[in-house]
C-alpha positions as CSV (number, residue, x, y, z in Angstrom):
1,X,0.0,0.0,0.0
2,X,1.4,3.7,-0.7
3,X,2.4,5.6,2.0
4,X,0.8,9.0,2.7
5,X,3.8,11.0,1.4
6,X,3.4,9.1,-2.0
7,X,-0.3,9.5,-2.6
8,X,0.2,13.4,-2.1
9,X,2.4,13.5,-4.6
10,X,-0.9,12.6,-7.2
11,X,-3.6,14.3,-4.9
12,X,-2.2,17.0,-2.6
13,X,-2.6,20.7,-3.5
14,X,0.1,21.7,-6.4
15,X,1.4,24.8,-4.7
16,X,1.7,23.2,-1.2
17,X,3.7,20.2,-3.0
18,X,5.2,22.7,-4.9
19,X,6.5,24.6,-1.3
20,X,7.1,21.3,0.4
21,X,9.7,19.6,-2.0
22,X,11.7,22.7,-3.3
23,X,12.2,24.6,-0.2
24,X,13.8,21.8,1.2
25,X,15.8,21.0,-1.8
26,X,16.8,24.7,-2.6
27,X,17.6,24.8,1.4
28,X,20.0,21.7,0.5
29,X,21.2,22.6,-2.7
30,X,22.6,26.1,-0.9
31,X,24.0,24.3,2.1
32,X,25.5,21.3,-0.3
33,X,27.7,24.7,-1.7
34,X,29.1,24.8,1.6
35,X,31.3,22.0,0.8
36,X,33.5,24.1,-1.4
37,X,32.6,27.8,-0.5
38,X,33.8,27.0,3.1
39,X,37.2,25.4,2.4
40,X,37.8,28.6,-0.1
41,X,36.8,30.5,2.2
42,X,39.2,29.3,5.0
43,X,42.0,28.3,2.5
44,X,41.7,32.2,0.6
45,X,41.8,33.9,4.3
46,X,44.5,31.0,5.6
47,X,46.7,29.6,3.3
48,X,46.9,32.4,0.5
49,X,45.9,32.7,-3.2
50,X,47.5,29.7,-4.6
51,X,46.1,27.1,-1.9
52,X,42.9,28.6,-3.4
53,X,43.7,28.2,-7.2
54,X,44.6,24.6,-6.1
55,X,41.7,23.8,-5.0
56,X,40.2,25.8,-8.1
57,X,41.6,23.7,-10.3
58,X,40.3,20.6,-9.0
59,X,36.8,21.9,-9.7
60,X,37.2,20.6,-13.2
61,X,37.4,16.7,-12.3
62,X,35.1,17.0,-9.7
63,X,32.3,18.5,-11.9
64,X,33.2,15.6,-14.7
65,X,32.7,12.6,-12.0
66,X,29.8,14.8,-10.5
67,X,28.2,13.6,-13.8
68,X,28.4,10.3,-13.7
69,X,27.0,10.6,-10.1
70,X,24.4,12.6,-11.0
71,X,23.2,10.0,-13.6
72,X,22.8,7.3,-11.9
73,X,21.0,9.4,-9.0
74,X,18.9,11.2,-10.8
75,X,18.1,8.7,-13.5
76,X,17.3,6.5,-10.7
77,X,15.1,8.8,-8.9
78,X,13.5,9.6,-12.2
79,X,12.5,6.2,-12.2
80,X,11.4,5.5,-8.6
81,X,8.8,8.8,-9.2
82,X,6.9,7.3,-12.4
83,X,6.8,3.7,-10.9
84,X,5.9,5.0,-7.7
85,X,3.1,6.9,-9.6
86,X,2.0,3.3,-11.6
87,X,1.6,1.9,-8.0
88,X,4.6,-0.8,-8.9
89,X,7.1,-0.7,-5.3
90,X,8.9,-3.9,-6.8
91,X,10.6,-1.9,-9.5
92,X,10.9,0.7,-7.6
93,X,12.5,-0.8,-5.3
94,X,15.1,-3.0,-8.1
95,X,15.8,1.0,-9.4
96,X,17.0,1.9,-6.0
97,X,19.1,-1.5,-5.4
98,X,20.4,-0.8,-9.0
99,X,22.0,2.6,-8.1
100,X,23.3,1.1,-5.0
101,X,25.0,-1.2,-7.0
102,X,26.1,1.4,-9.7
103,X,27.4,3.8,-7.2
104,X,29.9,1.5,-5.8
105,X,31.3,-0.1,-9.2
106,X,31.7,3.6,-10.0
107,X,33.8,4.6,-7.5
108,X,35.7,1.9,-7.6
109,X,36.7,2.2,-11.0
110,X,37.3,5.9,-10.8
111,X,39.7,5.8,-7.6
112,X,41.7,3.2,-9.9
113,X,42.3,5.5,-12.5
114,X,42.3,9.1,-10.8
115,X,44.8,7.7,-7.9
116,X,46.9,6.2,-10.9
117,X,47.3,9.4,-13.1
118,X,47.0,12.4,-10.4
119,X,49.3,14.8,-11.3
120,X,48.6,14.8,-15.6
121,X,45.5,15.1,-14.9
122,X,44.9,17.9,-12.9
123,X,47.9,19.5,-15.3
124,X,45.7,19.0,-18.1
125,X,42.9,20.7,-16.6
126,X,44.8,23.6,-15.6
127,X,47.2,23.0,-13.0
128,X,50.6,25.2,-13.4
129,X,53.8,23.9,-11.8
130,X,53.6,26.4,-8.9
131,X,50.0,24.8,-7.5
132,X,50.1,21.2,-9.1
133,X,51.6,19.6,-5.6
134,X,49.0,21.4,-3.4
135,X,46.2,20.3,-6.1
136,X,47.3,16.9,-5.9
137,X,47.5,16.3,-2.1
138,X,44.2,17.9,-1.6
139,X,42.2,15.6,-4.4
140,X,44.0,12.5,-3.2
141,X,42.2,12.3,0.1
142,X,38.7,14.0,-1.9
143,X,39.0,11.0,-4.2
144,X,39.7,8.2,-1.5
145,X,36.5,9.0,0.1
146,X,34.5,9.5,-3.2
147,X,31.7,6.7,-2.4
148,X,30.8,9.1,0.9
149,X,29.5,11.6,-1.3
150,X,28.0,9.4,-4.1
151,X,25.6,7.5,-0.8
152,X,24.9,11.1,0.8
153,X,24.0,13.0,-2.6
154,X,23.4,10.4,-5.1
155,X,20.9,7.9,-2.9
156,X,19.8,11.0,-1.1
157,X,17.6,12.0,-4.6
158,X,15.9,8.8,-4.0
159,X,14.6,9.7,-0.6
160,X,13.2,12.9,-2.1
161,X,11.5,10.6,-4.9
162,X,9.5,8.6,-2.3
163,X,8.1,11.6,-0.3
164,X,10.6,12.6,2.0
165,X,11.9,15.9,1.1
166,X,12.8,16.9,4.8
167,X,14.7,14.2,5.4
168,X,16.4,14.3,2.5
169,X,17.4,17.9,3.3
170,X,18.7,17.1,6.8
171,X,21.4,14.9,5.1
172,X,23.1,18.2,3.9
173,X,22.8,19.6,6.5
174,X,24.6,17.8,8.7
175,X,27.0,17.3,6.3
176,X,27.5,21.6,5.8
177,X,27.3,21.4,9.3
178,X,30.4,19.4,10.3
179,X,32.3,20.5,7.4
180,X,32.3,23.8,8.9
181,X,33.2,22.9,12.2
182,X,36.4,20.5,10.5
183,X,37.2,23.3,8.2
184,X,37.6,26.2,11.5
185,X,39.3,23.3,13.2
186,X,41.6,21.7,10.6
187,X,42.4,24.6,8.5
188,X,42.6,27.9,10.9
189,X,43.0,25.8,14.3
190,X,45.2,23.4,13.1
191,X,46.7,24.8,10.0
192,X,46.8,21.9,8.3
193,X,46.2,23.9,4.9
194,X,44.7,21.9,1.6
195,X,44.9,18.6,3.5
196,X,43.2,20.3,6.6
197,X,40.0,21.4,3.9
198,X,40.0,18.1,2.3
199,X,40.1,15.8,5.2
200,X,36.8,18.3,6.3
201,X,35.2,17.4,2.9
202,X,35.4,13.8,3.4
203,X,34.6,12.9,6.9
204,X,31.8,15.4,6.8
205,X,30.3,13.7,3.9
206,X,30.8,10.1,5.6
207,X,28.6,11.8,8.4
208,X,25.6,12.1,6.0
209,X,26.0,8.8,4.4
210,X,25.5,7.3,7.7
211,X,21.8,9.5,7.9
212,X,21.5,7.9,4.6
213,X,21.9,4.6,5.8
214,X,19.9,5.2,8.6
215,X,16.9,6.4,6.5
216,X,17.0,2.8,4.6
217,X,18.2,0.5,8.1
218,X,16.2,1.5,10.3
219,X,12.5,1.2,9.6
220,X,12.1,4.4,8.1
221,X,11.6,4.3,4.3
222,X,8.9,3.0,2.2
223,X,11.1,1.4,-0.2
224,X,13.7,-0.9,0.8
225,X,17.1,-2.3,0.1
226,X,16.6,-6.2,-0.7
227,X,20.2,-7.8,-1.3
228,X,18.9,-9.5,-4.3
229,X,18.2,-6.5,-6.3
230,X,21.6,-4.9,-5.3
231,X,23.1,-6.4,-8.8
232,X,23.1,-4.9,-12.7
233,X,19.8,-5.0,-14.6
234,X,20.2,-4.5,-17.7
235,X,16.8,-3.7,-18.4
236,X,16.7,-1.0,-15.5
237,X,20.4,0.0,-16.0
238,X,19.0,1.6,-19.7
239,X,16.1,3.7,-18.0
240,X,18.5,4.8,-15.3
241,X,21.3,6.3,-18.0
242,X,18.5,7.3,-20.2
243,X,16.1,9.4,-17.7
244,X,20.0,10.5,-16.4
245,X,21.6,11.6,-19.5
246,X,20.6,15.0,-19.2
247,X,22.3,15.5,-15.8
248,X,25.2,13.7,-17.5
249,X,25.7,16.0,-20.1
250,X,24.4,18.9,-18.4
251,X,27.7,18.4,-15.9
252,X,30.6,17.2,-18.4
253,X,29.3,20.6,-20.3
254,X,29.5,22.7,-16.8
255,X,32.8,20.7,-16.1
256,X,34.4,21.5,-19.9
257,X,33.0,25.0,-19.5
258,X,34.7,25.5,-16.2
259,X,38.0,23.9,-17.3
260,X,38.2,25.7,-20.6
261,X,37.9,28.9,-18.4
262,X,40.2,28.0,-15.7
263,X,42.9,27.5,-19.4
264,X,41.7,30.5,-20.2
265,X,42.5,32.5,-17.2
266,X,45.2,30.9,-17.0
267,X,46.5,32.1,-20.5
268,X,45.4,35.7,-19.7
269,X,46.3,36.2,-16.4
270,X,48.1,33.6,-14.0
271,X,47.4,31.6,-10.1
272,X,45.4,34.6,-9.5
273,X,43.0,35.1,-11.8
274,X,42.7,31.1,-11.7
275,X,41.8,32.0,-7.7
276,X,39.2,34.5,-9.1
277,X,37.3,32.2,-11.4
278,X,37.5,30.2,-8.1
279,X,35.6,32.7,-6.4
280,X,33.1,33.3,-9.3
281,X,32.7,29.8,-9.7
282,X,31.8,29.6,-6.2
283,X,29.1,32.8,-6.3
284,X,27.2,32.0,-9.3
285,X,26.7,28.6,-8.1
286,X,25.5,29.5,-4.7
287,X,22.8,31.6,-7.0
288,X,22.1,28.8,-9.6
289,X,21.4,26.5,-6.8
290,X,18.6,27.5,-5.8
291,X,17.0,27.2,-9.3
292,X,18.1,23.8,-9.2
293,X,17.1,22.9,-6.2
294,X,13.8,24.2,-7.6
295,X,13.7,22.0,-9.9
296,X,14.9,18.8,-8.1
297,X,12.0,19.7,-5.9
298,X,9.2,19.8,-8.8
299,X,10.8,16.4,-10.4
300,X,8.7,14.0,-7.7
301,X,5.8,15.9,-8.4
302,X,6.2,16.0,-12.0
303,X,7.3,12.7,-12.6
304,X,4.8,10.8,-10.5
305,X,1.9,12.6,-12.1
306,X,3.6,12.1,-16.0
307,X,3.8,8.2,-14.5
308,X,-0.1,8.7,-13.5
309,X,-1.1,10.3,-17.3
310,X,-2.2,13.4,-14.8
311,X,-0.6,16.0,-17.2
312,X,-2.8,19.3,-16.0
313,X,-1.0,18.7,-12.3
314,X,2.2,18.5,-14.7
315,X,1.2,21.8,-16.4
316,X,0.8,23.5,-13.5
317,X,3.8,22.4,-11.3
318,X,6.1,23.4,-14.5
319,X,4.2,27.4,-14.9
320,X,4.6,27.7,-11.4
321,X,8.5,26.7,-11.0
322,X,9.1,29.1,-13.7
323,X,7.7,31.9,-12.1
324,X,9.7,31.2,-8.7
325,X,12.5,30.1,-11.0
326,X,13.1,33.6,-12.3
327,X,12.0,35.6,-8.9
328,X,14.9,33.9,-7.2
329,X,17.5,34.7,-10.3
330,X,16.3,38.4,-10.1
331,X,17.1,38.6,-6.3
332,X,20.5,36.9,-7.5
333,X,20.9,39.5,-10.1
334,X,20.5,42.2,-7.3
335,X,23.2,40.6,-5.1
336,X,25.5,40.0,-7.5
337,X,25.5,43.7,-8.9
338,X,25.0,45.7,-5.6
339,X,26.9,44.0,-3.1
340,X,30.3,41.9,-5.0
341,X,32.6,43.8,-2.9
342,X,31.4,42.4,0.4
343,X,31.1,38.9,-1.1
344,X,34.5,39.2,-2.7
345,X,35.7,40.8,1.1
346,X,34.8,37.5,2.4
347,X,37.0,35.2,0.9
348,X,40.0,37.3,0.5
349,X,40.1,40.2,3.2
350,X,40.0,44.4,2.6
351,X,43.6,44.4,1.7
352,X,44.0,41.8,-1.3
353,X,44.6,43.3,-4.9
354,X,42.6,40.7,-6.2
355,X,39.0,42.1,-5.0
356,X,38.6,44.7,-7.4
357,X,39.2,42.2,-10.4
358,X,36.2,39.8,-8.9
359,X,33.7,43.2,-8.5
360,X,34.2,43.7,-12.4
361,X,33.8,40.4,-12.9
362,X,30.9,39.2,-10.6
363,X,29.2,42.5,-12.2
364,X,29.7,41.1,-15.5
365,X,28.6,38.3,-15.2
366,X,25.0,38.4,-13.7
367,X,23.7,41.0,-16.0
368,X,21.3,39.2,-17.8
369,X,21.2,36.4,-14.8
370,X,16.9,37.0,-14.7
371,X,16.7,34.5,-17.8
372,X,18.5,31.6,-16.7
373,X,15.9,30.3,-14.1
374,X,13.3,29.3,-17.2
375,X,16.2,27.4,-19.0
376,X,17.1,25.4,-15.6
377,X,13.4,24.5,-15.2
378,X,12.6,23.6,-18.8
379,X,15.6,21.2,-18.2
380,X,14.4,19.4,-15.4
381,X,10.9,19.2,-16.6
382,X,12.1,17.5,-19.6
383,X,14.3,15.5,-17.3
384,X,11.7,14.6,-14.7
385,X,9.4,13.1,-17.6
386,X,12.0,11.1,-19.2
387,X,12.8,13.1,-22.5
388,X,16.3,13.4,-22.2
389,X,17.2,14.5,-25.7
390,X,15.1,18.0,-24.9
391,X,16.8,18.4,-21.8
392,X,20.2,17.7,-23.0
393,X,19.3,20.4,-26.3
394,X,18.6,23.2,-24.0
395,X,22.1,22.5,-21.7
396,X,23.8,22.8,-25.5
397,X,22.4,25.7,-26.5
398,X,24.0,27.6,-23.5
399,X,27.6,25.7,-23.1
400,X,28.7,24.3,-26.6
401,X,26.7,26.5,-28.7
402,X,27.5,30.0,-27.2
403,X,29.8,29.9,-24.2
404,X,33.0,28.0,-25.2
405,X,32.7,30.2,-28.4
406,X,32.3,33.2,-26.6
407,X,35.3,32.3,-24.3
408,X,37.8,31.6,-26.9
409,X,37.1,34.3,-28.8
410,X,36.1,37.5,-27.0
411,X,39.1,37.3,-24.6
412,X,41.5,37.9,-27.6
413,X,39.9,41.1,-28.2
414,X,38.9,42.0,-24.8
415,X,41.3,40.2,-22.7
416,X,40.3,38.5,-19.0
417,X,36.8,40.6,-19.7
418,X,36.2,38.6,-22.5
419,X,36.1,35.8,-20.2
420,X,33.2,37.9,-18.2
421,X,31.0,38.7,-20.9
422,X,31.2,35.4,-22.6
423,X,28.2,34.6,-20.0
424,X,25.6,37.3,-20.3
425,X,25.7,37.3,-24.0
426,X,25.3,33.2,-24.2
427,X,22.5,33.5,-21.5
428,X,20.8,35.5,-23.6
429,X,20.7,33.3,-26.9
430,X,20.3,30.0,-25.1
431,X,17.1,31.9,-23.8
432,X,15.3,32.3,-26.4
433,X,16.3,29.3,-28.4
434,X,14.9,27.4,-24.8
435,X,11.5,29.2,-25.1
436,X,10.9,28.1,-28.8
437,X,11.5,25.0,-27.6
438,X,9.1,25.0,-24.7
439,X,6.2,26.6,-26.6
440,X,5.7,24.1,-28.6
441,X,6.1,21.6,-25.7
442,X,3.3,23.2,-23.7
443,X,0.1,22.8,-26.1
444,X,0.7,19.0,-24.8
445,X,0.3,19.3,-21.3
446,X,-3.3,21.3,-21.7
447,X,-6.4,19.4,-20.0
448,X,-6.9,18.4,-23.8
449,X,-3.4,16.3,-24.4
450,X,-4.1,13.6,-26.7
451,X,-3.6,10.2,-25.9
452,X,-0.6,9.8,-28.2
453,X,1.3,12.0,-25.7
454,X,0.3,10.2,-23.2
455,X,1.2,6.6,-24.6
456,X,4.5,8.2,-25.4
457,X,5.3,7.5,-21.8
458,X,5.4,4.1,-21.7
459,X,7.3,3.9,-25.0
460,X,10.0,6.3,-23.7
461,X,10.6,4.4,-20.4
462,X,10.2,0.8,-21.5
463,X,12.1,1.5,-24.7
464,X,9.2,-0.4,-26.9
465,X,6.4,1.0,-29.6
């Protein structure tokens, strides 16, 4: 029988759902940041500018195996949400097992190979000879502890899926919570620099994989982890990567954007403009979030209602994100161009050179920041109904099609500024090419949608005609 938390997700009040799920996933999305504002925050006021560009640099890697994370979490919560919503726990319950089983052969593979090649690696993605020994010894001990983040924010989707949205929320939390604490004592008690942060990183994320574990162990959850289903299904494993792909491509774009500016600042400036994109980096996500939180917050709603052929709830789950979508983006806009200085204050101090070169940018960079909240959610609404090719055409309009242009070319006129502006002006193409595409999407999901829309469901899940 459902549980009470899954049959709102089909009957409950659309706005109230709408609050309940996204405020704690925005709340957790902004305190999961924590992880890497706090260590550049400590490491900036600590250990200087080039402990920061270390850990800059590592960014790069850590965005790429983000994606492969993010696939297997979201594609499996994707999943969980429409079965949930055609009343089947079994397969639920084999998706969940699956991405246990996923997770683990992942990071087991990847520690192989990272461990193995260290040092070219993080050369290649932007390392100079002055920072590449601090980069290294900080991503060795983030890499050895790599399955405590894939259990705490990869599994931690799934407990959203099935209707638990505050509990999936307090698993950041605590994490944020004693990464902070390690970071103050580590890094500024102990000054144990790079090693210091990333020791912080690790054991605080092994503190919410135990709340994870909890939540499945203890009598808590509606779905549960059965040992036989902890095993590769092939059948299962292609509607995990497929109802994923868009969060996989949507980070190896972010993580080839981010490392093809890191090059780029790099080539037009040196470890400290490298430290500045660190900072920027760091900002602009802490204002994205949000928005994705947003939408991590609709995708149980949406996707149990598309699983339950429900498509006016759909409809109006979507119209409203939007609208909160690009509220929060316009509060984000008037942060980021009234009050950089302070923000930039924060991780350097009043007296480094570098502050006034982070204003410009941060300044820069959010002008146009009201549009991206509507591109975000049309991603996860295509996303959270299993449409991955839409999703993954609105993520390429903005990074391949526009911003790696705009960031090889603009800086050899403008310089480092180029670098700036190469994100305004590609926010404001991938706009509009993203509302074409949603226009014609939303005719569909009028009271009126014909039944070949809704039949396309099952064909896109199942894989069959």
């Amino acid at each position: 029988m459902e549980s009470a938390q899954v049959r709102a997700l089909g009957r409950g009040n659309v706005l109230g759902l709408m609050f309940r799920y996204s405020v704690p996933a925005i709340f957790a999305t902004v305190i999961n940041a924590a992880y890497n504002i706090v260590d550049r925050i400590f490491l900036g006021r600590c250990c200087g500018e080039d402990a920061l560009a270390a850990v800059t640099v590592c960014f790069t890697p850590t965005l790429l195996f983000l994606s492969v994370g993010m696939t297997i979490g979201m594609g499996s919560a994707t999943i969980v949400s429409i079965r949930l919503g055609r009343k089947d726990k079994e397969g639920a319950e084999k998706a969940l097992g699956q991405a246990i089983f996923l997770f683990f052969a992942f990071c087991a593979l990847l520690a192989l190979a990272v461990l193995t090649w260290m040092e070219p690696m993080l050369s290649f993605f932007g390392a100079t000879d002055k920072i590449v020994g601090l980069a290294a010894s900080y991503y060795y001990i983030i890499i050895s502890g790599l399955i405590f983040e894939k259990i705490s924010f990869g599994i931690n989707n799934i407990i959203r899926a099935e209707g638990r949205p505050v509990y999936a929320m307090t698993t950041i939390i605590i994490g944020a919570a004693v990464n902070v604490f390690l970071d103050w004592l580590f890094v500024y008690k102990m000054d144990m620099g790079v090693k210091g942060a990333a020791y912080a990183t690790v054991i605080a994320q092994a503190c919410a994989s135990l709340w994870v574990c909890r939540f499945y162990f203890c009598s808590i959850s509606y779905l549960k982890i059965r040992p036989a289903y902890v095993r590769l299904h092939f059948d299962i494993l292609k509607n995990i990567l497929t109802a994923g792909s868009p969060a996989f491509v949507t980070q190896s774009v972010a993580a080839a954007a981010v490392g093809f500016l890191i090059v780029q600042a790099r080539s037009y400036g040196s470890e400290s403009a490298i430290a500045v994109v660190g900072i920027v980096q760091s900002v602009i996500t802490v204002m994205f979030l949000p928005v994705v939180g947003l939408g991590m917050g609709m995708q149980p709603i949406i996707g149990y209602n598309w699983g339950a052929r429900n498509l006016s709830r759909v409809r109006s789950a979507v119209l409203k994100a939007i609208y909160a979508a690009t509220f929060i983006c316009a509060l984000s806009f008037a942060v980021g161009e009234f009050l950089p200085r302070p923000i930039f204050e924060v991780f350097l101090g009043n007296n480094s050179g570098l502050v006034d070169m982070g204003v410009r940018a941060l300044r820069i960079i959010v002008v146009l920041y009201p549009l991206i909240g509507f591109n975000i959610v049309v991603a996860s609404f295509f996303q959270s109904t299993k449409r991955p090719a839409f999703s993954i055409l609105v993520v390429i309009f903005r990074q391949v099609m526009f911003f790696i242009p705009l960031a090889y070319v603009l800086p050899i006129f403008w310089g480092i500024d180029g670098l700036w502006f190469s994100y305004p002006i590609s926010d404001f193409f991938a706009f509009f090419l993203t509302l074409a595409v949603f226009v014609r999407e939303l005719p569909k999901l009028a009271d009126g949608g014909t039944s070949a829309d809704v039949i396309d469901v099952d064909n896109l899940e199942l894989g069959r005609k």
